[in-house]
Structure formats: C-alpha cells, structure tokens
N, C-alpha and C positions, 0 to 999 in steps of 0.2 A: 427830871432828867434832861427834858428840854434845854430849860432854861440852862443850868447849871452848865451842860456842856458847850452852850454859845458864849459863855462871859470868857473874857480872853480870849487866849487863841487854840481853846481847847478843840472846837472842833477840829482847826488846820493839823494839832501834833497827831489827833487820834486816823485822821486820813490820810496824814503822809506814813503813821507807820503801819496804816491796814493796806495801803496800796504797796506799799513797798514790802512787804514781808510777807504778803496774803496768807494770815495764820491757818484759817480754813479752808479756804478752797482754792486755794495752790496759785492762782490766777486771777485777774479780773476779768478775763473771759469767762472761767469757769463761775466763777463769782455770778454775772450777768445772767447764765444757764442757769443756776442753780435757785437763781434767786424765782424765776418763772416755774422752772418747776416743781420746786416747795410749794407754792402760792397754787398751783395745778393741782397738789395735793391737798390742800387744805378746803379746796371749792370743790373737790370730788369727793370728799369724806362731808360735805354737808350738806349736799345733796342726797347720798345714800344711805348716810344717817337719818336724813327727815323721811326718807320713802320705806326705811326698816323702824320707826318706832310704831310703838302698840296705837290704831287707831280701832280698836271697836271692830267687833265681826261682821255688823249691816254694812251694806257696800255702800251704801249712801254717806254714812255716817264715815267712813274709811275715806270716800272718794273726798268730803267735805273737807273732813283733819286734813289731809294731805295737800288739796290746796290750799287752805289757810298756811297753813303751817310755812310750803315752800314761797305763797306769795308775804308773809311777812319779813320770810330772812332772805327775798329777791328785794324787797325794799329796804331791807336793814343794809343789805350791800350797798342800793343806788343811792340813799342818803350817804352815807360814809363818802362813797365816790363823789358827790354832786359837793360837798363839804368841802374836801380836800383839793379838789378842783378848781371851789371858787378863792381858797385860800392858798392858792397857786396864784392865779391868778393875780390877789390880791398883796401877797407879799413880794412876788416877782424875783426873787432872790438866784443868783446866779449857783449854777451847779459847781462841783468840785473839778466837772471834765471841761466846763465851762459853758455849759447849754444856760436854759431859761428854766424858771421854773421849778425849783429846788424843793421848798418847804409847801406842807411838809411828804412826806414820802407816800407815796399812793400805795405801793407793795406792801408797803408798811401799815399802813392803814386798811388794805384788803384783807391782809395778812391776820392782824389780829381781830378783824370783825370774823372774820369765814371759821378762827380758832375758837370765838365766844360762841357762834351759833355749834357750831360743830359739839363743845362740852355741853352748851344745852340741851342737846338735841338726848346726849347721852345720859342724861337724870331721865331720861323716860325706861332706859332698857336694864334688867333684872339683872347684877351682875355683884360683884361685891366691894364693897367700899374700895377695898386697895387697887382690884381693877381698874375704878370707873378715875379713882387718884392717879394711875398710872398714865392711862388714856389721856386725860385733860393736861396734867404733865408734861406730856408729848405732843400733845397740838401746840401748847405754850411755848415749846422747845422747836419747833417746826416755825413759828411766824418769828421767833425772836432770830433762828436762823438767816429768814429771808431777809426781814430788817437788816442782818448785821451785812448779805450777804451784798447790798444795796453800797456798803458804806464802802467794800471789800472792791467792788465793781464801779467804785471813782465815781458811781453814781448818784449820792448825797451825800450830804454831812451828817456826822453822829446827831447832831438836834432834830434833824428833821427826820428820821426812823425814829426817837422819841416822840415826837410830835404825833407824828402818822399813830404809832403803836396808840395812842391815848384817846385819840380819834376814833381809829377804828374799834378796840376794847369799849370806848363809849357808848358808840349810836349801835352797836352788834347788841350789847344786852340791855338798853335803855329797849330799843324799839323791840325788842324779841318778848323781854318781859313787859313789855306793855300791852302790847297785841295777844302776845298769847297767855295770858298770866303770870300773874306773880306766887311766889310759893306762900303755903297758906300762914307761915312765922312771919313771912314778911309783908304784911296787908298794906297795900295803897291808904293815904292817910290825906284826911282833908285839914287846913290848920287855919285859923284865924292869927293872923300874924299884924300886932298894931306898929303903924310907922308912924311918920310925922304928919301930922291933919287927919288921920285916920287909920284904915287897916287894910290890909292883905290879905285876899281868901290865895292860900297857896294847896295844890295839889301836889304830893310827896309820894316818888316812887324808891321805896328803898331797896337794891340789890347789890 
C-alpha cells in the first residue's frame, strides 16, 4: 500500500481530498484529537488485557506472567518507536502541513503494534470464536481509524500510515510471539538454506 500510493501523485490527490472534505472526522482539528485518542485507547486495552489474562493461581507464578508478559509488549512498543524514528530520521521527507519528518507515521505504527499486542493478548481469555473475531476486528478498525485520522489531520501522507501500519503490525507480533511463544501449529523452525560457496543456518518464525 506504501508503495503503490507514492508512485505518482497519489499520495497529494488522496490528501487534498481528505483535508478538504474531512469524510470522518468533520475537521483536521478533530482529526489531530481523534487520532491521540484512538491510540489512548488501544494502549489502555493492552495493558489491561495483559493484567486480566489467565496467569496461574501461585502469586509468584501470576507475579512472573505478568511481568514478562507487560515487559515484552513495553519493548515490542519501544522497538516499533526506536524503528520508525530512525527511519524518520533517515528519509527526512517533508509533511503534507509542511513540517520535517513524515515517513513513516509513528501513530500509525503505535497504532497498529498496541492493536497486534492487544488481539494477542485476547487468545488467552475463554470466550467464543465470533467474540474474540469481533474484538480483534475492532482493534484493527480503531488503529486503521487513527492512521487514516493522521492523513484527515494534514498530518502525513497516505504512504506513510501505510508504512507505519506494516511496521508496527510487524515488530508487535514478531517480538510478542517470539518472547512469549509461538502457537503450538506454528513451531519456530531451524533450516539449512545452501547459497553460493556454501549455506545458511536460518532461524524461521512463522505467524
């Protein structure tokens, strides 16, 4: 999506017609508000998602889960952040209001890491498939909000809420399922891979 919406001048028609019509949020004021408090909501549900899932009756064993648990999705967040930051940094790319700093979108990129930790978090609690569909559904509909509400609020370009979204979706369920497991269909897999003059031991996390 990135890509495709930078080639030509996709991103400029899709910004001049979200600023100018602000389909959703009436405003790029409201836009800017909305975009922080969606992302307010999706870091407040995955926090108290990880402090309500099942950890074991011994308090030791409860107290252990729960710091693991909250210190790997505090570092699934500060990688994304430290990611998108340096690739700020590194593209340098002018905003749509005209600041520094464009690509790609950090909301967007919090956004969708705090919605992967958050449906993880929910494969732990007993509930029924269409629920737990519903739930995740809705986190996915809450970060793509904030994303869009970024583009709404003159505050990026449509590529770089693509960008962001693929980022944070990434390093949210690379580093979640890596630290806290993988489900037991999907096993971590070691692979002898031959290149040229020899071979690749590669390590394979598939989710």
């Amino acid at each position: 999506g990135a890509v495709v919406s930078s080639l030509g001048n996709t991103d400029e028609r899709v910004n001049s017609w979200a600023t100018g019509h602000n389909p959703i949020f009436g405003s790029m004021d409201s836009a800017s508000r909305a975009a922080n408090y969606l992302l307010g909501i999706l870091q407040a549900e995955v926090v108290l998602t990880a402090l309500a899932t099942p950890s074991g009756e011994d308090p030791q064993e409860w107290v252990y889960s729960k710091a693991k648990g909250l210190s790997v999705e505090l570092g699934a967040e500060l990688v994304t952040a430290g990611v998108t930051e340096g690739l700020k940094n590194i593209s340098d790319r002018e905003r749509p209001s005209g600041g520094d700093n464009s690509f790609p979108s950090g909301h967007s990129s919090a956004a969708f890491t705090n919605a992967v930790l958050a449906n993880r978090n929910l494969q732990y609690f007993s509930m029924s498939d269409n629920l737990r569909i519903a739930l995740e559904v809705g986190n996915y509909i809450l970060a793509s909000a904030t994303a869009w509400a970024r583009v709404e609020a003159n505050g990026h370009w449509l590529s770089d809420v693509f960008a962001g979204a693929a980022i944070g979706y990434f390093f949210g369920a690379f580093l979640h399922d890596g630290f806290m497991g993988l489900p037991e269909d999907k096993p971590a897999q070691v692979k002898v891979v031959p290149v040229s003059g020899g071979a690749m031991l590669a390590l394979t996390f598939p989710f």
